[in-house]
N, C-alpha and C positions, 0 to 999 in steps of 0.2 A: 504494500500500500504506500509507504513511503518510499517506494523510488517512484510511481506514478505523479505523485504531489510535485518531484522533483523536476520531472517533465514535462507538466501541464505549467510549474512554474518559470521555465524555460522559456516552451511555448509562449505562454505569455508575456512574457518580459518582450521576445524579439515582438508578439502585436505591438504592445508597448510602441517600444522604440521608434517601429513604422508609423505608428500613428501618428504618435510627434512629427516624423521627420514629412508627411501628407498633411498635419494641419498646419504646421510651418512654413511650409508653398503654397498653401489657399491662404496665407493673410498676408501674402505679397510682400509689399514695399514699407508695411511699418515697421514698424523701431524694433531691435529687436528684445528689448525690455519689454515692450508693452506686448509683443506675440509671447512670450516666456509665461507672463504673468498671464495673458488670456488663455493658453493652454490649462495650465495649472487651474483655476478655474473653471473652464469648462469640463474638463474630467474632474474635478471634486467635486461639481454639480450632478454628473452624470453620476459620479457615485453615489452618490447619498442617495439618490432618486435610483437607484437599482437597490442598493440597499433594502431602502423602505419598500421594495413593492418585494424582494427577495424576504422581506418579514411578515408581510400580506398575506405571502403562496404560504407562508408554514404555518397559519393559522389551522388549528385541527389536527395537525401531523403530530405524532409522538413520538421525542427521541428515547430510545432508552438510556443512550449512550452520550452526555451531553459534547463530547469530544470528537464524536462523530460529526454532531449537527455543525460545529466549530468548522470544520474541514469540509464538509461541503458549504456550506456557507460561505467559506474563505475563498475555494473554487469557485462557483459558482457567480460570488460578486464581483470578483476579481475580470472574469474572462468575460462575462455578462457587461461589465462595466467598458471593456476593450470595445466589445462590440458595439454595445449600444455607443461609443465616442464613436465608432466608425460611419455607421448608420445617420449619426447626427452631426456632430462638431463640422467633419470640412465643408458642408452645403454651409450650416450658419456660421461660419468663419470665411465663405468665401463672399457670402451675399453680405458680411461687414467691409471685407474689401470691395468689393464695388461703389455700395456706396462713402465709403471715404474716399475712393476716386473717382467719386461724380458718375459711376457707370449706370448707374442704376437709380428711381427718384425713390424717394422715402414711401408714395404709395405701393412700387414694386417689392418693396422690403416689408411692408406690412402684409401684402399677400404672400409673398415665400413664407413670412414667420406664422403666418395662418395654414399653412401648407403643413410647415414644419411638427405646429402645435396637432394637427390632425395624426401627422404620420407617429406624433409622442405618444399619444396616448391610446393609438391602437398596438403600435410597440408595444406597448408595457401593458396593455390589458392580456396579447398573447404569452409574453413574458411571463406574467402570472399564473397563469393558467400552465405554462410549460414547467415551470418550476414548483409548483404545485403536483404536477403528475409523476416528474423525474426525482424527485423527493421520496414520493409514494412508491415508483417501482426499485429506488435503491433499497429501503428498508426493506423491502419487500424480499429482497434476493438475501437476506442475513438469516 
């Protein structure tokens, strides 16, 4: 079990990495303090908001093992968290670079973030529901 933790934590790290180095080139030409700092950001937002719906799905589930639930939870928000930045961050980090360079008007940015907002929260209502079932068929297999 812990050499898989070790792998998946690999795994992850290089999403990691790529992700940074993909929303790094959707915010262009700004500074590169303020893309550092808007990363940083947008994956702590992303996290907490998998987080909290990864604490949604385990409503009802019973661990026996509280060291278990620790461990998929650590997976699971971890990779979840990659993903959903994948899914989301470079679209709204690149439609911030457009409009700081005048590419785009502030109406068009209202409708992507409307866009966006629809594609969040069907995201995460599947999200739920998958972590809610994949929950169930781990304990299931012990």
């Amino acid at each position: 079990m812990q050499a898989i933790l070790i792998v998946i934590t690999i795994i992850i790290a290089i999403m990691f990495l790529n992700l940074i180095a993909l929303i790094w080139s959707k915010l262009g030409n700004i500074d590169n303090k303020t893309k550092t700092i808007s990363i940083i950001i947008g994956i702590v937002m992303v996290y907490i908001i998998t987080f909290i719906i990864f604490n949604i799905s385990k409503i009802g589930i019973i661990y026996e093992d509280p060291k278990v639930m620790k461990n998929i939870r650590s997976v699971f928000v971890m990779l979840f968290t990659i993903i959903n930045s994948y899914a989301l961050l470079p679209y709204f980090f690149k439609k911030i670079n457009q409009i700081n360079n005048d590419e785009i008007q502030k109406n068009e940015f209202q409708r992507s973030l409307i866009i966006l907002l629809i594609i969040i929260v069907t995201l995460f209502i599947f999200e739920s529901i998958y972590f809610g079932n994949t929950q169930q068929r781990i304990l299931a297999m012990k």
